[in-house]
DSSP file (Angstrom, degrees, kcal/mol; ACC not computed):
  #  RESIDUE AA STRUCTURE BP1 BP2  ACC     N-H-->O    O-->H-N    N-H-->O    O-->H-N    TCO  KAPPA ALPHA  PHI   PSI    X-CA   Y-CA   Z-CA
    1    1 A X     >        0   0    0      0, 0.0     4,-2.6     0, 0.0     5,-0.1   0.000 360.0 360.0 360.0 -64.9   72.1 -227.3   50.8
    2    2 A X  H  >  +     0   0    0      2,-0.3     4,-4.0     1,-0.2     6,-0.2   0.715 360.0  59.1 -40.6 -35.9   73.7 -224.8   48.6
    3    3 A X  H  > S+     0   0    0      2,-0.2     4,-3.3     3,-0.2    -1,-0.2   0.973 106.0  41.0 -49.5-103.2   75.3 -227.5   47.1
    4    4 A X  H  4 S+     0   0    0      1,-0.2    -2,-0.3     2,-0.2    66,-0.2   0.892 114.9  55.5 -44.7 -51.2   72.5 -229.3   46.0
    5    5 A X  H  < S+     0   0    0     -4,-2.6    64,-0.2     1,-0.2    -1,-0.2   0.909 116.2  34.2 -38.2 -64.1   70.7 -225.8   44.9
    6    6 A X  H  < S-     0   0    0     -4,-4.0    -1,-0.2     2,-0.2    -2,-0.2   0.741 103.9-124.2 -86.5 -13.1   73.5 -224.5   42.5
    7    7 A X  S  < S+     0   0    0     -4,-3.3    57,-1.7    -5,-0.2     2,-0.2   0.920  85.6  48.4  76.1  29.9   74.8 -228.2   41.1
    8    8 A X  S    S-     0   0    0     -6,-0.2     5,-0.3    55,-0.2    -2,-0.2  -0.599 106.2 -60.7 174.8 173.4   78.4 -227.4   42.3
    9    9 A X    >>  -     0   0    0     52,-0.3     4,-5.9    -2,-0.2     3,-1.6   0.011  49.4-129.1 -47.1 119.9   80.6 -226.1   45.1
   10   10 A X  H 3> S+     0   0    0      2,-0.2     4,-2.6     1,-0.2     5,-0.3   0.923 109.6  53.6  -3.0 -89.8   79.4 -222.4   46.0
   11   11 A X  H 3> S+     0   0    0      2,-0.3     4,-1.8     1,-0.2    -1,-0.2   0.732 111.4  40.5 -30.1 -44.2   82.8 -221.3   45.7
   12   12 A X  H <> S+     0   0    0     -3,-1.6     4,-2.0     2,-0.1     5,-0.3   0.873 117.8  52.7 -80.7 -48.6   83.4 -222.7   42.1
   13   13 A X  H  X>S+     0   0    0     -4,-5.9     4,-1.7    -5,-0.3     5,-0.8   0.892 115.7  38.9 -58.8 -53.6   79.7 -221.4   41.5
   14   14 A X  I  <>S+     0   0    0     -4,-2.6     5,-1.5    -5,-0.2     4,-0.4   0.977 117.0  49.1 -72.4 -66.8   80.6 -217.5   42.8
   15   15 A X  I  <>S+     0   0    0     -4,-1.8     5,-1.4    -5,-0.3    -1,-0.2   0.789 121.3  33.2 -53.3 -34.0   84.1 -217.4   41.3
   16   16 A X  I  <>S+     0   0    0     -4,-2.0     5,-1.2     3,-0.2     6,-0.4   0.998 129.0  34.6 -69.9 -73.7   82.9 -218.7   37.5
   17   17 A X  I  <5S+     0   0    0     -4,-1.7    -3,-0.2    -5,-0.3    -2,-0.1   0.946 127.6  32.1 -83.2 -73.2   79.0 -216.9   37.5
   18   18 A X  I   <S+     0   0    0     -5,-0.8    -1,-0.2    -4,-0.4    -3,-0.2   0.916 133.9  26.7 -59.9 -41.0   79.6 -213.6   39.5
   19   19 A X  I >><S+     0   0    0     -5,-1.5     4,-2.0     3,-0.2     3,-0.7   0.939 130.4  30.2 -81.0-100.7   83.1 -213.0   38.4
   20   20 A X  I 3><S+     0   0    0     -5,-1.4     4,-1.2    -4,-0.3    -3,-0.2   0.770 127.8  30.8  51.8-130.1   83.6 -214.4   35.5
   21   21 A X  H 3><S+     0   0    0     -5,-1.2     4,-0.7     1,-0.2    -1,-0.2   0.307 114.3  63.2 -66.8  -4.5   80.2 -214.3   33.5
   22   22 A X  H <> S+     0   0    0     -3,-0.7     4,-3.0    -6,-0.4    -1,-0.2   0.820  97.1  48.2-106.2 -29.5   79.2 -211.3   35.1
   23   23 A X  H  X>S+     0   0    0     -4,-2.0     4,-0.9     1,-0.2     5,-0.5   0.971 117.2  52.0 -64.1 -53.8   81.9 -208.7   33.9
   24   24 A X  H  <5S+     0   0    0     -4,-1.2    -1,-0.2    -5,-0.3    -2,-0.2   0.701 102.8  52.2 -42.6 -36.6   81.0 -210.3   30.5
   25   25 A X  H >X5S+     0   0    0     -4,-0.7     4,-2.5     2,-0.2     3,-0.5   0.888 106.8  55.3 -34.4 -83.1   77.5 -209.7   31.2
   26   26 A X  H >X5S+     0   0    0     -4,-3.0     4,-1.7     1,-0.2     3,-1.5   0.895 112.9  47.4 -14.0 -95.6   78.6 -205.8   31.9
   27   27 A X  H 3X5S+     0   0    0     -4,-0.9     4,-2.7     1,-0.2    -1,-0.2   0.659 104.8  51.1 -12.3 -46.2   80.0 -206.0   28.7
   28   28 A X  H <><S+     0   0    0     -3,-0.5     4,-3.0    -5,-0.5    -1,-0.2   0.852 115.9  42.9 -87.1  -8.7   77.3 -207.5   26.9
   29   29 A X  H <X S+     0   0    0     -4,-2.5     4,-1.4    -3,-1.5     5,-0.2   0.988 111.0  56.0 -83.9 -63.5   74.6 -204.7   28.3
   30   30 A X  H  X S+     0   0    0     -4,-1.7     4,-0.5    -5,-0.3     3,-0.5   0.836 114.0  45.2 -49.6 -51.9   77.3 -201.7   27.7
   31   31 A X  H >X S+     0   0    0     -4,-2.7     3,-4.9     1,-0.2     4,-1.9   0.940 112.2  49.8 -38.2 -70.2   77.2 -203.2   23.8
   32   32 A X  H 3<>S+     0   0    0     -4,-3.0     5,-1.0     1,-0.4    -1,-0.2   0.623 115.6  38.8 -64.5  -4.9   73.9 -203.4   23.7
   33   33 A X  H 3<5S+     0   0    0     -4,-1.4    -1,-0.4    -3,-0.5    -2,-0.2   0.624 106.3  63.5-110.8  -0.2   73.2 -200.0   24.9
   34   34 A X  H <<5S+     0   0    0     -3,-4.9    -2,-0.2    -4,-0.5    -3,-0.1   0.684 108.0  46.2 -83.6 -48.6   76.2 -198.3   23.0
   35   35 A X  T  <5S-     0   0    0     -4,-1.9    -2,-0.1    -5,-0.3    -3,-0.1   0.410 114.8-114.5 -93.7   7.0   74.3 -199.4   19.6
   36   36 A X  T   5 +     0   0    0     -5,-0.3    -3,-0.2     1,-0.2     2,-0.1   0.671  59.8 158.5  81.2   8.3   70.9 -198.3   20.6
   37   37 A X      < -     0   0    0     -5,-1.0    -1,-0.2     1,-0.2    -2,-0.0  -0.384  41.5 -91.9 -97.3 174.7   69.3 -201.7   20.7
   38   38 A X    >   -     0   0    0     -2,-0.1     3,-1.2     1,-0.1    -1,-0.2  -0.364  24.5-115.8 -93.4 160.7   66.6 -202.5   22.5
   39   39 A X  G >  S+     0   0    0      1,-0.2     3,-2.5     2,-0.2     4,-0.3   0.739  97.4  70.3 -18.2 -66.9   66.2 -203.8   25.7
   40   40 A X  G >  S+     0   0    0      1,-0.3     3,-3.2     2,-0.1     4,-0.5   0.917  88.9  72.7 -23.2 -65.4   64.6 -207.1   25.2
   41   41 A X  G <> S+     0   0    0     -3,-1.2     4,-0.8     1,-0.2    -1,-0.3   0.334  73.6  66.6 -90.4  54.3   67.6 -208.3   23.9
   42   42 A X  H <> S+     0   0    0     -3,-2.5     4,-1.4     2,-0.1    -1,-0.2   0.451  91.4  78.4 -98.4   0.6   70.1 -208.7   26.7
   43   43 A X  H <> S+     0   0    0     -3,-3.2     4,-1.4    -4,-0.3     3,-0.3   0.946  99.5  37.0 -50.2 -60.2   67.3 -211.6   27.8
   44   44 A X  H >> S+     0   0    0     -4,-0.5     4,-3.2     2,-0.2     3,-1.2   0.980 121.1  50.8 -63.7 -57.9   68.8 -214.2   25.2
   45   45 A X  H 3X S+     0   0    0     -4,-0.8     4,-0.9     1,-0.3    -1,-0.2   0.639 105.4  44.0 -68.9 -12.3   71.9 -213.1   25.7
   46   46 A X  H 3X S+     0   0    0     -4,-1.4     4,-2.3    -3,-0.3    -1,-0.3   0.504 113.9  62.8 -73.9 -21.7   72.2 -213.2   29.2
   47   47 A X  H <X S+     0   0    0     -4,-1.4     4,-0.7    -3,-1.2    -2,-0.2   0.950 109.2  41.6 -60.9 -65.4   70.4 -216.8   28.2
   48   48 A X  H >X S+     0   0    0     -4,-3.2     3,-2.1     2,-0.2     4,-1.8   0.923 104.6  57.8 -17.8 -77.5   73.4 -217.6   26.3
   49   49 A X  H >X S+     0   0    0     -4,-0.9     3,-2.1     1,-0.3     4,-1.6   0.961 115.9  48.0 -46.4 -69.8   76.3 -216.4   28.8
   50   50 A X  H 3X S+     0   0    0     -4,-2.3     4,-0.8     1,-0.3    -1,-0.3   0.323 102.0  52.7 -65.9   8.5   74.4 -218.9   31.2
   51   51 A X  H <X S+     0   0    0     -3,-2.1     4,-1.5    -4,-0.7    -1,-0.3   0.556 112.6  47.8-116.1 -34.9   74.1 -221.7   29.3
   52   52 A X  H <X S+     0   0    0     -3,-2.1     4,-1.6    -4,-1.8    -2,-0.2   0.902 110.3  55.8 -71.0 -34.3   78.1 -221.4   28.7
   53   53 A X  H >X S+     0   0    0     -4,-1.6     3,-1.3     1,-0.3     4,-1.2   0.962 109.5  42.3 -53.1 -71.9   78.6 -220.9   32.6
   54   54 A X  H 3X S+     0   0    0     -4,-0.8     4,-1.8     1,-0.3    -1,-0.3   0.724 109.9  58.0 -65.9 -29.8   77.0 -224.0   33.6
   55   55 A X  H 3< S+     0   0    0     -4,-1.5     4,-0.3     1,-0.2    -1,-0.3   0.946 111.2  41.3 -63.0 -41.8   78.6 -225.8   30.8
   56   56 A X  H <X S+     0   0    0     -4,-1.6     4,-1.0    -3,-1.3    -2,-0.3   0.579 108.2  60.1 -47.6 -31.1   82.2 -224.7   32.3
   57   57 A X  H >X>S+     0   0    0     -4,-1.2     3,-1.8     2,-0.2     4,-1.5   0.955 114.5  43.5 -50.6 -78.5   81.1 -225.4   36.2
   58   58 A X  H 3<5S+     0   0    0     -4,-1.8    -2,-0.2     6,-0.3    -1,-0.2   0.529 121.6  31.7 -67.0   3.1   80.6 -228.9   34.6
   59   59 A X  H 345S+     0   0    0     -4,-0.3    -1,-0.3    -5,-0.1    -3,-0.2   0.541 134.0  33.6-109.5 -20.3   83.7 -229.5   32.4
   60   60 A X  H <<5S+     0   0    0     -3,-1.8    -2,-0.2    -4,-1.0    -3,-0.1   0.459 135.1  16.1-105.4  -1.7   85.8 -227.5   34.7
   61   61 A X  T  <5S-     0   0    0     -4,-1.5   -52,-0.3     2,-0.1    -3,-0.2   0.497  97.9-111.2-142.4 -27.5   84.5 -228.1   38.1
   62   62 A X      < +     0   0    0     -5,-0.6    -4,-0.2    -6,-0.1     3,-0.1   0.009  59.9 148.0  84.5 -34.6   82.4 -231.1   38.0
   63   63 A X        -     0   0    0      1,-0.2     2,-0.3     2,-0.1   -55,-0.2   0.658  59.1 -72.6 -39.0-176.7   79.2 -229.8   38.5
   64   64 A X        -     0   0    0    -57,-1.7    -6,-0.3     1,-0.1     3,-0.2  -0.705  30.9-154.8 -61.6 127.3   75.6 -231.0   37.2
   65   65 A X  S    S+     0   0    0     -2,-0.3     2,-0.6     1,-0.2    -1,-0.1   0.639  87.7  52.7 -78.1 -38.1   75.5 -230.0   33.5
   66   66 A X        +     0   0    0     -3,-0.1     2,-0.3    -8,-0.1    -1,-0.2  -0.633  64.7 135.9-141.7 113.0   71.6 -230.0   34.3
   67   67 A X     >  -     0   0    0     -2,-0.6     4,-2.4    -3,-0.2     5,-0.2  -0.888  30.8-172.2-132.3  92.5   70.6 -228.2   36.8
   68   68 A X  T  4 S+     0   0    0     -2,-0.3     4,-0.5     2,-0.2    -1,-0.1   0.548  88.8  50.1 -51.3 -32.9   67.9 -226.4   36.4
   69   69 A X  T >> S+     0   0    0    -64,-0.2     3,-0.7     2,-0.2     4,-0.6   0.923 113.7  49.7 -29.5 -64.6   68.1 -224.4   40.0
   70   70 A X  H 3> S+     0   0    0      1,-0.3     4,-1.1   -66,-0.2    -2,-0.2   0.640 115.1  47.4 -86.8  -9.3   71.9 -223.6   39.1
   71   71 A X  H 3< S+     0   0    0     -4,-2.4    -1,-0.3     2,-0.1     4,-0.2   0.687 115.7  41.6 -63.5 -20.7   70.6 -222.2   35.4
   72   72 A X  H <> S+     0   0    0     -3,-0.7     4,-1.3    -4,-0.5    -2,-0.2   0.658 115.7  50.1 -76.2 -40.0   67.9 -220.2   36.6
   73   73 A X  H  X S+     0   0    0     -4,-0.6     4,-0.6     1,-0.2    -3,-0.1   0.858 115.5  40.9 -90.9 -46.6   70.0 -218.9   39.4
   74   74 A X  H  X S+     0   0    0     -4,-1.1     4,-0.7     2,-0.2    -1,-0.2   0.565 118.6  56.3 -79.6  -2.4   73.2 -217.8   37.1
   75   75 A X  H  4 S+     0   0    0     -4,-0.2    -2,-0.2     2,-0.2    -1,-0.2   0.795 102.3  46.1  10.8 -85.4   70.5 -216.7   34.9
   76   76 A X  H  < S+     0   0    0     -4,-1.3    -2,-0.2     2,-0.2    -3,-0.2   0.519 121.3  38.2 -62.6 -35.3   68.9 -214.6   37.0
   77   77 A X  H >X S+     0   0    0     -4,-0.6     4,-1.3     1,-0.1     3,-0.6   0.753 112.7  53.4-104.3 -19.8   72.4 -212.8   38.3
   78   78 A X  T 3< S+     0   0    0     -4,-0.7    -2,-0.2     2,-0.2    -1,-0.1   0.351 109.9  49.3-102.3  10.7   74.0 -212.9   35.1
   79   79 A X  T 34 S+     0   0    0     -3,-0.2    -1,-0.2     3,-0.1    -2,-0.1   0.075 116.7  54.2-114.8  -2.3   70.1 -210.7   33.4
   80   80 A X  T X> S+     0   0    0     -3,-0.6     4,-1.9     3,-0.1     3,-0.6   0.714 107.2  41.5-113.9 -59.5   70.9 -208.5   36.4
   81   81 A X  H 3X S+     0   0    0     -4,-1.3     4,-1.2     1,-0.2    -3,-0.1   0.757 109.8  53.9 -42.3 -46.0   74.0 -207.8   35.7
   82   82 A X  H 3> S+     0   0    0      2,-0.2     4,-0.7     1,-0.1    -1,-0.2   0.630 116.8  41.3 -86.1  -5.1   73.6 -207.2   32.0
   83   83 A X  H <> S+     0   0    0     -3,-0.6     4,-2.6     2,-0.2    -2,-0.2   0.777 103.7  62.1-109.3 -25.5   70.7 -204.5   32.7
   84   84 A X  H  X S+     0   0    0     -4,-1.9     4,-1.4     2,-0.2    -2,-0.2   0.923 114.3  37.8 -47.1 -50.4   72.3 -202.9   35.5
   85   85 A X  H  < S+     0   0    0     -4,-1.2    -2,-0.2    -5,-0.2    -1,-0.1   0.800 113.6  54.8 -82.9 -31.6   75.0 -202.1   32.8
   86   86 A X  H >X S+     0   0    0     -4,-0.7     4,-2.3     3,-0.2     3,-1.2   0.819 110.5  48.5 -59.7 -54.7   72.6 -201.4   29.9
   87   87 A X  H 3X S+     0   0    0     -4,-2.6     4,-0.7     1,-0.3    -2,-0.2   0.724 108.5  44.9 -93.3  -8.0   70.8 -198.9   31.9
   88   88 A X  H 3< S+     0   0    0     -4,-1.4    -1,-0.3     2,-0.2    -2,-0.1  -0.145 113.9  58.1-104.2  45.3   73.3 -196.9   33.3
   89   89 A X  H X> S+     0   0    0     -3,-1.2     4,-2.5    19,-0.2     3,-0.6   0.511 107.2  42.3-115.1 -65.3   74.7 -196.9   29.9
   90   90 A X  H 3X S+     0   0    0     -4,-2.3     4,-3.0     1,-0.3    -2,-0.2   0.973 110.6  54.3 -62.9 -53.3   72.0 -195.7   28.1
   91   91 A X  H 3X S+     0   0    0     -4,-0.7     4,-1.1    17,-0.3     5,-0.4   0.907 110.8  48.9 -61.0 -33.3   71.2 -193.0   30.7
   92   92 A X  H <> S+     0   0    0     -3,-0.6     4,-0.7     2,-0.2    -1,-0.3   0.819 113.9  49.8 -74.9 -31.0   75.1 -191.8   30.3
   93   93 A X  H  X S+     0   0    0     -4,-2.5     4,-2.3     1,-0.2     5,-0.3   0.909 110.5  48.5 -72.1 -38.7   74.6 -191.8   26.4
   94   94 A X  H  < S+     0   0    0     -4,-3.0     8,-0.3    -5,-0.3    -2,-0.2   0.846 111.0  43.9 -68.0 -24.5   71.5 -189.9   26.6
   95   95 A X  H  < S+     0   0    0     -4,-1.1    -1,-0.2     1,-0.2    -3,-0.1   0.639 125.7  47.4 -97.0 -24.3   72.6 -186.7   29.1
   96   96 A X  H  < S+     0   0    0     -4,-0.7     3,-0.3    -5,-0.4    -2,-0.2   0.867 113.7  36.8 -69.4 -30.7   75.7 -187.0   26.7
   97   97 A X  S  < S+     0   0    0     -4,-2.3    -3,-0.1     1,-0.2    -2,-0.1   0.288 129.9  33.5-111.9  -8.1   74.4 -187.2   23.4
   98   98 A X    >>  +     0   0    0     -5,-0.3     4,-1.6    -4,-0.1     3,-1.1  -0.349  67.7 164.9-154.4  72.2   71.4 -184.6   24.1
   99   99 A X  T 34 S+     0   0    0     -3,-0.3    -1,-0.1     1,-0.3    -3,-0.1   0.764  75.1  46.0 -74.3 -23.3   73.0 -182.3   26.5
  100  100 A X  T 34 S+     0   0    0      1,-0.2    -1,-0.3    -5,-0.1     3,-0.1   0.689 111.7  47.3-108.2   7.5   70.2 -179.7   26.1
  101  101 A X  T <4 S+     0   0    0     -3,-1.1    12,-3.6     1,-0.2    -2,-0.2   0.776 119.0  17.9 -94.0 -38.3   67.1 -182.0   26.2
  102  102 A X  E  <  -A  112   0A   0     -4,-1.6     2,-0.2    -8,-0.3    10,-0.2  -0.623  59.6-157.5-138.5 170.7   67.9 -184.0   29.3
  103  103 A X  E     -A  111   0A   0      8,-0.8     8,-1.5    -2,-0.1    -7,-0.0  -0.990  40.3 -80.3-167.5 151.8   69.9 -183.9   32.0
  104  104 A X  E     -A  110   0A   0     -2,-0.2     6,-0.2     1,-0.2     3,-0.1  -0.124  32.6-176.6 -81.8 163.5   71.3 -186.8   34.5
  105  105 A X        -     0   0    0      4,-2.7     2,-0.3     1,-0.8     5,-0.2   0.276  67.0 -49.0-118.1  14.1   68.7 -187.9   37.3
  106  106 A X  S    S-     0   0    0      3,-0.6    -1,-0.8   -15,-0.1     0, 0.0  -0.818  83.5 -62.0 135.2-166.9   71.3 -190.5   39.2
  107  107 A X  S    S+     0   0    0     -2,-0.3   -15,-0.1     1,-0.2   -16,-0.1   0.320 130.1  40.1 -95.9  34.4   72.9 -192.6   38.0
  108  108 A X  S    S+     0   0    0    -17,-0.1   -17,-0.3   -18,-0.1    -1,-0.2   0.609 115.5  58.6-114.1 -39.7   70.3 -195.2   36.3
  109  109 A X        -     0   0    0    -18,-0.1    -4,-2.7   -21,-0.1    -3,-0.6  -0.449  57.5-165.5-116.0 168.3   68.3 -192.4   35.2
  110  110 A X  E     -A  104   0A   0     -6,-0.2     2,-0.2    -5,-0.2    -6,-0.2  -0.984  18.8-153.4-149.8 148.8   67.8 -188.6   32.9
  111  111 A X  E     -A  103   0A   0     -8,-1.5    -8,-0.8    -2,-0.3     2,-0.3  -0.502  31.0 -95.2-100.3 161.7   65.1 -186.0   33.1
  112  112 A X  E     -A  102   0A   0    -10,-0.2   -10,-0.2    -2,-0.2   -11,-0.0  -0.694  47.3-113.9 -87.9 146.3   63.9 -183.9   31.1
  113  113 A X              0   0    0    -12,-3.6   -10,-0.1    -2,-0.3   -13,-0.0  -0.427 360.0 360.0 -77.6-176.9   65.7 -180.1   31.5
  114  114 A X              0   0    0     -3,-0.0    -1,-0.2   -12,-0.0   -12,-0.1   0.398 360.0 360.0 -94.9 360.0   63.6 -177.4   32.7
């Protein structure tokens, strides 16, 4: 079932896409949020990132080169990944870089001080 879903063994699918493609992912949201750019793009790039994964499942792995389930899926975790990192990036640059307007509200988020 799984199988057939991601367009190659689970296992192969987990170790590449989560591991893998996802620190890279980390990476590419921590850029994008280091240089103050906007949200939006970590969409393409996370577009990118998956477009390479699924090309490595199938040259490395075997997999379906097109599989539209297993692009969507690593897609989808590897745009999770990259905003997760993007926004607690930005929120650590902002209670850093403007200690006396804001101030942190967890760790995703900043307030304004009182």
């Amino acid at each position: 079932m799984s199988e057939s879903l991601l367009g190659v063994d689970p296992g192969a699918f987990f170790g590449l896409t989560v591991l893998l493609f996802g620190a890279a992912a980390l990476a590419s949201g921590r850029a994008l949020a280091r240089n103050w750019r906007p949200l939006w793009q970590a969409v393409p790039y996370a577009m990118l990132l998956a477009a390479a994964d699924r090309f490595l499942l199938y040259a490395l792995f075997e997999g379906e080169l097109v599989s539209a389930s297993g692009f969507a899926i690593g897609w989808a975790i590897l745009l999770a990944f990259s905003l997760l990192a993007y926004r607690a990036t930005r929120a650590r640059l902002m209670v850093r870089q403007y200690p006396w307007l804001y101030e942190p509200a967890g760790p995703l988020s900043w307030r304004e001080r009182r």
